[in-house]
C-alpha positions in Angstrom: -44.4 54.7 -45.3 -42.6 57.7 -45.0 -39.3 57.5 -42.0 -39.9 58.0 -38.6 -38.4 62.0 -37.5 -36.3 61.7 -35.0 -36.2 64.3 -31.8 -33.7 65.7 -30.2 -32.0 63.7 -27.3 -30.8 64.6 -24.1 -27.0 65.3 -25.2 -27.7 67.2 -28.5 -26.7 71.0 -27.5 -28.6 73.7 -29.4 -27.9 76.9 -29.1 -29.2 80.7 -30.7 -27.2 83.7 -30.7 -29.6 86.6 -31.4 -27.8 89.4 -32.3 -28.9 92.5 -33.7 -28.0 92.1 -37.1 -28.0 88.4 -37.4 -29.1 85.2 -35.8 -26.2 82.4 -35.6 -27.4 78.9 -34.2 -24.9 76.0 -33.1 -25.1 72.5 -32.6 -23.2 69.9 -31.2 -22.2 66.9 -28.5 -19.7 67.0 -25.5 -17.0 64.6 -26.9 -14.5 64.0 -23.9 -14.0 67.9 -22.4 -14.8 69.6 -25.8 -17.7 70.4 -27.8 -18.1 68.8 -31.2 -19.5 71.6 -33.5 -21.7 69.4 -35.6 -23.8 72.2 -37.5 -23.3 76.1 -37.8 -26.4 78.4 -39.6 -26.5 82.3 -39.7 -29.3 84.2 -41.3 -29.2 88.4 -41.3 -32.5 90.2 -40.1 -34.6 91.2 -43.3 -35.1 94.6 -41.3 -33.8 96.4 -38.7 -35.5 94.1 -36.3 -33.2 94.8 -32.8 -32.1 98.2 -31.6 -28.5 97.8 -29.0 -29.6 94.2 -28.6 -33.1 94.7 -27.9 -35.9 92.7 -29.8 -38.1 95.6 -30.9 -39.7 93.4 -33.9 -40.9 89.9 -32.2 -42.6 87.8 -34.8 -39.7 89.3 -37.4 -36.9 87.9 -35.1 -38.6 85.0 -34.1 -38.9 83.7 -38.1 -35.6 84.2 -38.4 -34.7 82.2 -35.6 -37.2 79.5 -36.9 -35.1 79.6 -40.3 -32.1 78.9 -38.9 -33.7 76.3 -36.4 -35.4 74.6 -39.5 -31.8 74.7 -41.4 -30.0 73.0 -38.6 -32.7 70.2 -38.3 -32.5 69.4 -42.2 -28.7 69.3 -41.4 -29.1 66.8 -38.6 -32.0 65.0 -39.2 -34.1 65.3 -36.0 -36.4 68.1 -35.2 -35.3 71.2 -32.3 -37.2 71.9 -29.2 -35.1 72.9 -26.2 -32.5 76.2 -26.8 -29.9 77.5 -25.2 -30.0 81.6 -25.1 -28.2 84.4 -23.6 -29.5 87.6 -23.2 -27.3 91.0 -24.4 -26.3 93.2 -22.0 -27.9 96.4 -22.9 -29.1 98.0 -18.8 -26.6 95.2 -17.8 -26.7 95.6 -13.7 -24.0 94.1 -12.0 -23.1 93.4 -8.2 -21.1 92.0 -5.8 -22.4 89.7 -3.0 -20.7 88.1 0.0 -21.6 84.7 2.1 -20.0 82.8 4.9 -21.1 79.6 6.8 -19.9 78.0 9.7 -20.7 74.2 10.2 -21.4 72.8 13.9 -18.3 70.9 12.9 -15.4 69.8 10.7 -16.9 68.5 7.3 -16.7 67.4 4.2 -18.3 69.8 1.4 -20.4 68.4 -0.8 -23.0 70.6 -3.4 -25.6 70.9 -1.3 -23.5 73.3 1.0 -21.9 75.1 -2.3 -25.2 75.3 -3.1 -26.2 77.3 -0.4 -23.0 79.1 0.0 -23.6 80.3 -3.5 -27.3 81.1 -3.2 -26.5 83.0 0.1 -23.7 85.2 -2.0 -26.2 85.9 -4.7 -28.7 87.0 -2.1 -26.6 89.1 -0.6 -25.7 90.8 -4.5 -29.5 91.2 -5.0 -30.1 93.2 -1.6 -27.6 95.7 -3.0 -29.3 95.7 -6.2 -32.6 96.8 -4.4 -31.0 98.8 -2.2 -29.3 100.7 -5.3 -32.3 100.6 -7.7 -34.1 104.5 -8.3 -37.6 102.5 -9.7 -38.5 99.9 -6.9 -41.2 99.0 -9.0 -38.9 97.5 -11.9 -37.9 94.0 -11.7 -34.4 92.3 -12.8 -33.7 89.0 -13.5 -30.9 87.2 -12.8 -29.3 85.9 -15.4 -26.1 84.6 -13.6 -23.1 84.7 -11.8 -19.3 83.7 -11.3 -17.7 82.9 -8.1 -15.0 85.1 -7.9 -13.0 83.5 -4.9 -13.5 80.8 -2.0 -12.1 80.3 0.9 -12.2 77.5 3.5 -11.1 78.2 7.2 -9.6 81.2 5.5 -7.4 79.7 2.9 -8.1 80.3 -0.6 -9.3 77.6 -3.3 -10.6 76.9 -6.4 -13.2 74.8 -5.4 -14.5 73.3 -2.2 -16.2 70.1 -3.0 -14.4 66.8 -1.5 -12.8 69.3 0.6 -13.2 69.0 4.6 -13.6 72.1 6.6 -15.7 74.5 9.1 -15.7 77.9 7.5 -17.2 78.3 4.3 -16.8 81.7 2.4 -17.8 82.6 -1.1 -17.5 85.7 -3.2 -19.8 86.2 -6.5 -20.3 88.6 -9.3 -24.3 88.3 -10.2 -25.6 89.9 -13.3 -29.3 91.4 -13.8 -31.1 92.6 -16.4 -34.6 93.9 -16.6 -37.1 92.0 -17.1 -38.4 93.6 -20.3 -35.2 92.6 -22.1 -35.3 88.9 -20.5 -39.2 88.6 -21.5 -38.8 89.3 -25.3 -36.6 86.9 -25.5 -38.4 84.1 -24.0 -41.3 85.2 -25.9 -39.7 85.1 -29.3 -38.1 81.6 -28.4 -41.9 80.4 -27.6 -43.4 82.2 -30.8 -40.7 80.3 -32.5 -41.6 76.8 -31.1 -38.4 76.7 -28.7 -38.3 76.2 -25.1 -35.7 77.7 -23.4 -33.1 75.3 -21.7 -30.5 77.5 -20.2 -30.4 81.0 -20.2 -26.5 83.3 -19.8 -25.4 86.8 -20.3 -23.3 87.0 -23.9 -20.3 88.3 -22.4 -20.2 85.4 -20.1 -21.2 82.8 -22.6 -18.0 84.4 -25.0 -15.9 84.4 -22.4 -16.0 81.1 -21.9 -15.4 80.3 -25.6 -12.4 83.0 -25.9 -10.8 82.5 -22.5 -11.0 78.7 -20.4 -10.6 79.4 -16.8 -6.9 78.1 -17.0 -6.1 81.6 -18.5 -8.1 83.5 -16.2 -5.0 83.9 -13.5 -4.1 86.2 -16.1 -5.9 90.0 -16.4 -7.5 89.3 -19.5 -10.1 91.5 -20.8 -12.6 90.3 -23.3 -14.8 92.8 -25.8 -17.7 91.7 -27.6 -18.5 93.7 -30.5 -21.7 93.1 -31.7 -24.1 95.5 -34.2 -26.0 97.7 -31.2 -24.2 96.9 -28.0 -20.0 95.8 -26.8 -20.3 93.5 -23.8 -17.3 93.3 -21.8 -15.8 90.8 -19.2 -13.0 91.0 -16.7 -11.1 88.0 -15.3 -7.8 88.0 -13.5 -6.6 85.8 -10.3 -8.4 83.0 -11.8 -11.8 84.3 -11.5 -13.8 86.7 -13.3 -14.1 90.0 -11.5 -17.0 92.5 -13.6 -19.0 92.2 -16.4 -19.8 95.8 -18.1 -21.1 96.5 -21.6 -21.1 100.0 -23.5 -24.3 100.9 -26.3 -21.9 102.0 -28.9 -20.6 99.3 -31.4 -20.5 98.2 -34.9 -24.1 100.1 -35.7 -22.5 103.1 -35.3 -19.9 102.7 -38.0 -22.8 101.3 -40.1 -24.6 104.8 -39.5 -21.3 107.0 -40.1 -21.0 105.5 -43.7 -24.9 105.6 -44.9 -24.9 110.0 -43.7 -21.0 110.0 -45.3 -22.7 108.3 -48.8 -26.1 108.5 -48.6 -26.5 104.8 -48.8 -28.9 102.3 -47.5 -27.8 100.1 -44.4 -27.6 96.9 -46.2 -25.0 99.0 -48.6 -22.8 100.6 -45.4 -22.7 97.0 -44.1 -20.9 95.9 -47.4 -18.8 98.9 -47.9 -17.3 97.7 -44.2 -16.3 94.4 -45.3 -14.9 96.2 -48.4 -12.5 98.5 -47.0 -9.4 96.2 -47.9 -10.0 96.4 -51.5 -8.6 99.3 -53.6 -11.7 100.6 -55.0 -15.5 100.4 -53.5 -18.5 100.8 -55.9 -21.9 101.4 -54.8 -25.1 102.9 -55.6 -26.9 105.8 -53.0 -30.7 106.7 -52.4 -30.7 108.3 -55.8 -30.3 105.3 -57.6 -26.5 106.5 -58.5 -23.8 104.8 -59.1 -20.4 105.7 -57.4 -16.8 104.3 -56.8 -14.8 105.6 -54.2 -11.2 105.0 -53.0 -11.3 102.6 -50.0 -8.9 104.8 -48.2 -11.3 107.5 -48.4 -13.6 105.8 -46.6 -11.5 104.5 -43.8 -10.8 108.2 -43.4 -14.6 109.1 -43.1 -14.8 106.2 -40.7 -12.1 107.0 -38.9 -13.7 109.1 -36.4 -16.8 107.1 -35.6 -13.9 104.2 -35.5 -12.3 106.6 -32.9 -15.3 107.1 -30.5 -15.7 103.8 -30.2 -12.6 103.3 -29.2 -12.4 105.2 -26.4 -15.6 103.9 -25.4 -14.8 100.4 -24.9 -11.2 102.1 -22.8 -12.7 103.8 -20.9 -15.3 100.9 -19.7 -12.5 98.7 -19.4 -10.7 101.1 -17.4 -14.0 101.6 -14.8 -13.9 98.1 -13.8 -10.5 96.6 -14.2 -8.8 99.5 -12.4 -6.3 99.9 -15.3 -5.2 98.5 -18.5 -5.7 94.9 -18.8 -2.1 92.8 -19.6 -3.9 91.5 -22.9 -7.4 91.7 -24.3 -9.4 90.0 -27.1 -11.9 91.2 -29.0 -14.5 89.3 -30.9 -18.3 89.4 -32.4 -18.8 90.6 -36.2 -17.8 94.7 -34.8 -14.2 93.7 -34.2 -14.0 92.8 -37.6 -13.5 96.4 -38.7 -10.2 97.2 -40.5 -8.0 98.8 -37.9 -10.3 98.3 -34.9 -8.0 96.9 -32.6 -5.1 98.9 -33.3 -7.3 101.7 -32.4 -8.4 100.2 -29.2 -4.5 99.2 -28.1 -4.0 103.0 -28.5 -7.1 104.2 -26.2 -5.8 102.0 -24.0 -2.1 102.5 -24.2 -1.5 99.2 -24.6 1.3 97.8 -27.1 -1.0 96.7 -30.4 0.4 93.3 -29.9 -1.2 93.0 -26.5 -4.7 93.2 -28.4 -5.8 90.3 -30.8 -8.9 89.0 -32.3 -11.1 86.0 -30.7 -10.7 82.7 -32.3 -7.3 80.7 -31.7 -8.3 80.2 -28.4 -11.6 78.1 -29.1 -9.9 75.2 -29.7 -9.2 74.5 -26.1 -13.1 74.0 -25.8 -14.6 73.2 -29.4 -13.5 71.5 -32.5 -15.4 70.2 -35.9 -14.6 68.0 -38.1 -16.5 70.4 -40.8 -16.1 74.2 -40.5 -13.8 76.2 -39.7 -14.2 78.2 -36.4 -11.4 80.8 -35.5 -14.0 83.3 -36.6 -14.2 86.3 -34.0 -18.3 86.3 -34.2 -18.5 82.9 -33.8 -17.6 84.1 -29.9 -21.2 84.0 -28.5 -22.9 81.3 -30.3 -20.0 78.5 -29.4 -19.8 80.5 -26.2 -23.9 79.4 -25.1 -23.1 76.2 -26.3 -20.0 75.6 -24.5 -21.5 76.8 -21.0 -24.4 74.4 -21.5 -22.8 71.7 -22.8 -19.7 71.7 -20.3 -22.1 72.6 -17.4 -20.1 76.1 -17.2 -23.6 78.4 -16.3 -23.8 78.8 -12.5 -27.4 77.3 -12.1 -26.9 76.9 -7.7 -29.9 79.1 -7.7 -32.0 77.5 -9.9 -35.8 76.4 -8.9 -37.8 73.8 -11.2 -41.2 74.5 -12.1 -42.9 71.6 -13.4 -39.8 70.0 -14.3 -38.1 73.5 -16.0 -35.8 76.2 -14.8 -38.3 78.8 -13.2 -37.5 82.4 -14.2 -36.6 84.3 -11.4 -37.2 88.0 -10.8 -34.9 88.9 -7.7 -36.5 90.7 -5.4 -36.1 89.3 -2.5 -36.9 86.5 -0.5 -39.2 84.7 -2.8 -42.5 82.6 -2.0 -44.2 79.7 -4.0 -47.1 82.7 -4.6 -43.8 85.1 -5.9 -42.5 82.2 -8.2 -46.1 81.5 -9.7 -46.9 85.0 -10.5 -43.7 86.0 -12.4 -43.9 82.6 -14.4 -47.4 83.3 -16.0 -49.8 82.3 -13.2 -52.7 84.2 -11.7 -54.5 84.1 -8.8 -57.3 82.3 -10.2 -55.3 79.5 -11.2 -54.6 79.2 -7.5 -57.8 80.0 -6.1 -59.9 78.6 -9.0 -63.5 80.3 -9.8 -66.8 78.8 -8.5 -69.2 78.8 -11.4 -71.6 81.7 -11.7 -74.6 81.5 -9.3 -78.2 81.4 -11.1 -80.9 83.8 -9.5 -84.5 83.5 -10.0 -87.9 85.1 -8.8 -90.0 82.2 -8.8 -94.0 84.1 -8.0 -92.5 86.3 -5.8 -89.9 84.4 -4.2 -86.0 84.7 -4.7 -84.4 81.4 -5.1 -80.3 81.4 -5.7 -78.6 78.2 -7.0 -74.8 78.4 -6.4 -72.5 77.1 -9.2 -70.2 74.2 -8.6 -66.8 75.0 -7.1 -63.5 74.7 -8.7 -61.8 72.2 -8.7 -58.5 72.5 -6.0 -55.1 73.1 -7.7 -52.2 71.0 -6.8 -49.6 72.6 -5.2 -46.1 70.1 -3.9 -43.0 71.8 -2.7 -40.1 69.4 -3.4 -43.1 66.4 -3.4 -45.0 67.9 -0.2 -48.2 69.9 -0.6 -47.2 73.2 1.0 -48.8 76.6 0.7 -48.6 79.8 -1.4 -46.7 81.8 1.5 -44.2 79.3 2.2 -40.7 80.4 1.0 -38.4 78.7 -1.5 -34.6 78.4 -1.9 -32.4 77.2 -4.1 -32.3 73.8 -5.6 -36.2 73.6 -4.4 -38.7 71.3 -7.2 -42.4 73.1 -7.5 -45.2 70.8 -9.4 -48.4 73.0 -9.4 -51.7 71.8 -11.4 -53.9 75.5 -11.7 -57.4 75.0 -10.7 -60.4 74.6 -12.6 -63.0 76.7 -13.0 -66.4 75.1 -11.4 -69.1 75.0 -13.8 -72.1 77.9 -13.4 -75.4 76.8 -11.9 -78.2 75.6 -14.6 -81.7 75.2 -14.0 -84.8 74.7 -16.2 -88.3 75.5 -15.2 -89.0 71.9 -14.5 -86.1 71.7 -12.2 -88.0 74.4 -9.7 -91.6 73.2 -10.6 -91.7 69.7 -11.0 -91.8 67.6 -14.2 -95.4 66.9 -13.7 -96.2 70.5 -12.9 -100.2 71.1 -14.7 -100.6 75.0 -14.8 -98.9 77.0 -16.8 -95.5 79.0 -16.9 -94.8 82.8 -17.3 -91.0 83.9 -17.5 -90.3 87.6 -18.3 -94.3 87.6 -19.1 -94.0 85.4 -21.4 -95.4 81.3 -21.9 -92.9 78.9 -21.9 -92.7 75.2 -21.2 -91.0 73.4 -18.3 -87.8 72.5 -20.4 -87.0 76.4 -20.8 -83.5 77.4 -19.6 -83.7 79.6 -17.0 -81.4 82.9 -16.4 -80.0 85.6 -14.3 -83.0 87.9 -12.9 -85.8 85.8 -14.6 -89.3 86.4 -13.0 -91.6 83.6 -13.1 -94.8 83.6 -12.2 -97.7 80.3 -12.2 -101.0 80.0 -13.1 -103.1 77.2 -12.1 -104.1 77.2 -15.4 -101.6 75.9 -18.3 -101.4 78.4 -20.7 -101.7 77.4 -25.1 -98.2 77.4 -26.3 -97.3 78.4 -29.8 -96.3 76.1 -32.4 -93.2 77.5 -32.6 -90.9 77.1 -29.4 -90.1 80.1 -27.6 -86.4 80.6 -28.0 -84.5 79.5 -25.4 -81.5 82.0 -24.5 -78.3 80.9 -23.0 -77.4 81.6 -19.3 -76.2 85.3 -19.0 -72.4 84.9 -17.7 -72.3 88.7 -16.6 -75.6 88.8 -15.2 -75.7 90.4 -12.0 -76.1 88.6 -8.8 -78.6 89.3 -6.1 -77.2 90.1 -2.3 -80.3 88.5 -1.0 -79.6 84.8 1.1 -80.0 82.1 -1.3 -83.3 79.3 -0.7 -80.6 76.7 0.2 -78.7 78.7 2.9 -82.3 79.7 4.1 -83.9 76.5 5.1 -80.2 75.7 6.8 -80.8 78.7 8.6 -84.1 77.0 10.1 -82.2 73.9 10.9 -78.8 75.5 12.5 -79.6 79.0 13.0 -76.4 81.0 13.7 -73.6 83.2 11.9 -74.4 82.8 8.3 -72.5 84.1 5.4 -74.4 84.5 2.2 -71.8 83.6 -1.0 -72.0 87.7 -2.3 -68.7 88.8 -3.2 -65.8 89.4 -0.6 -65.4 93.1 0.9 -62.1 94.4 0.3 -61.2 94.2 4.0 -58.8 92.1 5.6 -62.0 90.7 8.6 -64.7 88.3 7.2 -68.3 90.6 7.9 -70.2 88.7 10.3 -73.8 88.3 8.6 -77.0 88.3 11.2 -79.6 85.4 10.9 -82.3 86.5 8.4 -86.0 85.3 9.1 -87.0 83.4 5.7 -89.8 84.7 4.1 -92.3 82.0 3.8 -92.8 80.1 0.7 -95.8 78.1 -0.7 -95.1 74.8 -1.6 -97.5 73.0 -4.0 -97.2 69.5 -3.4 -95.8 68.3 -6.8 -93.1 70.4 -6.8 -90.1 68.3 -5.9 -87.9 69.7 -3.1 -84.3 71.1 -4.2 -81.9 67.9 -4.0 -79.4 70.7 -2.5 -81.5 71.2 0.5 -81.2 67.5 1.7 -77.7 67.7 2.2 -76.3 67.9 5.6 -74.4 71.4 6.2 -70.8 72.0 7.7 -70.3 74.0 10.4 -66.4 75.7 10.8 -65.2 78.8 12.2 -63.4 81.1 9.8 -61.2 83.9 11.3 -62.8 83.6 14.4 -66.9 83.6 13.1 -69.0 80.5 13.0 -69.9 79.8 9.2 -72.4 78.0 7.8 -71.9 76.5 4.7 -75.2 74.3 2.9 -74.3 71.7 1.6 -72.9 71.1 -2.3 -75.5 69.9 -4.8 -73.5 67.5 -5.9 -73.1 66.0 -2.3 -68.9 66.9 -3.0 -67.0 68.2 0.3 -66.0 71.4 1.3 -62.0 72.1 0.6 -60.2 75.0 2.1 -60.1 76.8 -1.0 -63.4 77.2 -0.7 -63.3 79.7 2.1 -60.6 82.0 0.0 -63.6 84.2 -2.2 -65.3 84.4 1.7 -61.9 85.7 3.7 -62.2 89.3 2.6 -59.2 89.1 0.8 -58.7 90.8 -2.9 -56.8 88.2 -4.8 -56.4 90.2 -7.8 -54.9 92.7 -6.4 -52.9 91.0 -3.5 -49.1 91.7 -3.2 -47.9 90.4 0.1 -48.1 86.6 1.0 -51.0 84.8 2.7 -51.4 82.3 5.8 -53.8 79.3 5.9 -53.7 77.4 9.0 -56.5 74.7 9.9 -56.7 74.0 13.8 -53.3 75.7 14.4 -51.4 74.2 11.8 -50.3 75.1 8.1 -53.6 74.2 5.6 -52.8 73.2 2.1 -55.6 74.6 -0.7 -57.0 70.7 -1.5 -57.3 69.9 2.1 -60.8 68.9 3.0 -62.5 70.7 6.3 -64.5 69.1 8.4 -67.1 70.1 11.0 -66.0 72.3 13.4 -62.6 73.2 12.1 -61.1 76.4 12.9 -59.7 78.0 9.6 -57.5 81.4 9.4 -57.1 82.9 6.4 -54.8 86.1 6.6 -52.4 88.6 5.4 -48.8 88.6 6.5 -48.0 91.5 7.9 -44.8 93.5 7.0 -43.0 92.7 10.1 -43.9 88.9 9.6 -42.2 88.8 5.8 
């Protein structure tokens, strides 16, 4: 009997650096204040996969990251589910938000009121973001955010909680990205079998690896050099004060050396991390073999080395204000021969003032095992250090079903917002009644609805609540989509009888009373039955698409003879915001034969509401099932495929949830909000 595999467990930290030339995963425990690095993988693209840190390729990037993923559970014997990410910074947006609160009275701060505090800051960042943005259309995500300062009644701390006060003040640095570069990434973690656990930026995840918030009362300056993009990160006073990041990095040496040599990009890769031996051989595109001095090619490289240089100054210069009074670099770029010497002198910094990542990572990792004052080891021990050490800024966070929701800012969000950009659709909210089944039975349209859906479930924070109502930080969603009723089914014996004796045309044709009816089937009796053939006529399936007749259905006419009144007939919703009143149509009369059974459906008592003001009829359900208020939604006018703003349901004056059940006489509204009302 082969052993049990074990899973991962709650304390097991896993984490993926996807770079653009490589994928590095990490694992590891939280031992006291430090991370125990337990396992390290790295595997290179086969291909050119990424472009600046952009997934171009997502099923190539996504079996790499399930190779390395299947080499770190060999190595620790349990299988990998939830990862830890972070996102490059390539169209990095960042901004500055503000919040203050003042509390009735003196009080202690606990992290419910950091909590808002915080949320309230990164609000305030994202209105400048819109405010700022040329395409309104595109949505950002956040991706997170540092407190850069509190105060309390005015006077400066690191941290508020346990304190007692009245005036709370918080300043934040939020990041963005767009939500293209967001959504590949969750996509290749979920074609990879992952789910996501935490999501960063990688130049906060590296900072926290390369510089602990003890250092940060220094202006330190941290550069990530990856393949396609340099993320940068500025801290000083404690805090961290800008994130930038710059699209030219290790790539573009890469591309210098394969026009200098003619040589394939695997070959430019390896002549970089030759450049300290004497002599570099290689073969070009022509199937040649060279050698070539290594000072020659630190010569050709030497202006590409240059450029980037004064790239990375130059954004360091933007958002500290000046040169920084040290700076690390780190990520596989800063490994270039001569790199940081270059960068000191962009900068006008003394060369000893700029070092290479790694002798700091002590302070927050260890391992018994590898070695890891490595400079690209930055970002992978970085994401695992800020999940593991509960370093990501999650006070705006919203659960979904038990897991982080992902959140496009856009301002103020509603439960509808937070289902839509987290896969949902309106009819997973609304739910479809089954197709409705027309037929023209000797003249006489009859129209059997389909079943309805059944309701979603919809809790905010364990209370049903609404689609428009708006959430907030810390808030807990559990939403069940609804289910698709099943479409109306009828066979000829269903209509006529089971003991019916004549005989049965459909389409002109003979069939026998356990034929399956469909859409727009004409039937026609004969008091005569008719010789069927020996072979059964073929019996097609229901016609899904098959259009619907606008004519009232039998069962809302003989309702109609019982209650007359404002009757709506179930035809498709108008595109207009007001449900159309219809008028009472006189029922054309039918000829019963007496074996035909009466329609179970037509037994069943009606209900009787108002709906935006007009009486509604609605006959009652075949299946004797009541009516919910989600069953109004296809009959309020409203487009929900193509809706955009939030929606109101109120039942006798108060707030209606989607399962509750209506009774006679209830007075429904189902609206638009207007602008003003958002």
């Amino acid at each position: 009997m082969s052993e049990e595999v074990k899973v991962q467990d709650a304390d097991l930290v896993f984490a993926l650096d996807i770079g653009t030339r490589s994928i590095i995963g990490v694992a590891g425990r939280v031992v006291g204040e430090r991370l125990q690095v337990l396992a390290v993988e790295k595997e290179e693209h086969g291909r050119r996969a990424m472009l600046d840190g952009q997934i171009e390729d997502i099923d190539q990037v996504a079996r790499v990251a399930r190779t390395v993923t299947d080499r770190l559970e060999q190595r620790l014997g349990c299988t990998l589910k939830r990862v830890c990410v972070a996102a490059a910074g390539r169209a990095l947006r960042t901004e500055k938000g503000h919040f203050s609160m003042e509390l009735p009275q003196v009080s202690r701060i606990e992290s419910d009121l950091i909590s808002q505090l915080e949320s309230g800051a990164v609000s305030d960042a994202e209105s400048h973001l819109s405010d700022s943005q040329e395409d309104p259309q595109r949505r950002f995500y956040l991706v997170g955010y540092t407190v850069s300062s509190y105060l309390l009644d005015r006077y400066p701390l690191i941290t508020l909680k346990g304190h007692n006060g009245q005036q709370l003040e918080a300043d934040v640095v939020a990041t963005f990205l767009p939500s293209e570069v967001v959504e590949s990434l969750y996509t290749v973690m979920e074609t990879a079998g992952l789910e996501v656990a935490s999501l960063t930026l990688e130049p906060i995840a590296a900072l926290n690896a390369v510089i602990p918030a003890e250092l940060r009362l220094l202006n330190l300056v941290l550069c990530d050099i990856g393949a396609g993009t340099s993320d940068i990160a500025v801290c000083r006073d404690g805090s961290v004060v800008g994130y930038t990041m710059a699209t030219t990095a290790g790539d573009e040496i890469t591309e210098e050396l394969m026009r200098r040599y003619l040589i394939p990009f695997q070959t430019a890769e390896r002549m970089k991390m030759e450049l300290e031996s004497q002599t570099i051989t290689y073969r070009d595109v022509l199937g040649l073999e060279q050698s070539v001095p290594s000072a020659e090619v630190r010569e050709a490289l030497l202006g590409a080395a240059k450029a980037l240089s004064k790239e990375i100054a130059q954004r360091v210069v933007d958002i500290n204000g000046a040169p920084p009074s040290a700076m690390f670099l780190a990520g596989g770029g800063s490994k270039l021969l001569g790199l940081k010497q270059l960068v000191a002198q962009a900068l006008e910094m003394d060369d000893k003032r700029v070092a290479l990542a790694g002798n700091n990572y002590e302070m927050s990792t260890f391992s018994e095992e590898y070695e890891l004052n490595d400079p690209e080891f930055a970002t992978p021990l970085g994401i695992a250090v800020s999940a593991g050490l509960g370093l990501i800024s999650d006070s705006y966070r919203i659960m979904l079903n038990d897991q982080p929701a992902k959140l496009f800012r856009s301002g103020t969000l509603t439960v509808l917002d937070l289902l839509m950009m987290n896969g949902y659709n309106s009819a997973d909210l609304v739910g479809r009644t089954g197709k409705s089944l027309s037929v023209t039975v000797d003249g006489q349209r009859m129209t059997f609805r389909g079943q309805s859906a059944t309701p979603c479930v919809l809790r905010l924070n364990g209370q049903e609540t609404t689609p428009s109502t708006l959430v907030y930080a810390g808030d807990a969603i559990s939403f069940i989509p609804a289910v698709q009723g099943e479409s109306a089914a009828r066979a000829v014996k269903d209509l006529l009888g089971v003991d019916f004796p004549g005989g049965v045309l459909v389409n002109g044709q003979p069939v026998g009373l356990d034929y399956i009816l469909s859409s727009g089937d004409q039937i026609v009796t004969t008091e005569e039955p008719f010789a069927l053939p020996e072979e059964t006529v073929e019996t097609p399936e229901p016609e899904e698409d098959a259009a619907e007749p606008e004519e009232t259905p039998a069962e809302i006419r003989e309702v109609q003879e019982e209650a007359p009144g404002q009757i709506e007939a179930p035809a498709e919703p108008e595109p207009a915001e007001q449900v159309r009143e219809v008028p009472v149509q006189e029922a054309a009369p039918v000829v019963a034969r007496p074996e035909a059974p009466i329609p179970p459906a037509n037994r069943i008592r009606p209900l009787y509401v108002y709906l935006n003001g007009s009486a509604l009829i609605l006959p009652g359900k075949p299946d004797g099932t009541p009516y919910y208020l989600m069953d109004l939604l296809d009959r309020s006018g409203i487009d929900f495929e193509t809706l955009n703003c939030p929606v109101e349901l109120w039942v006798n004056g108060e707030a209606g949830a989607f399962s509750q059940e209506l009774k006679n006489n209830d007075q429904v509204i189902i609206r638009r909000q207007t602008p003003a009302e958002r």
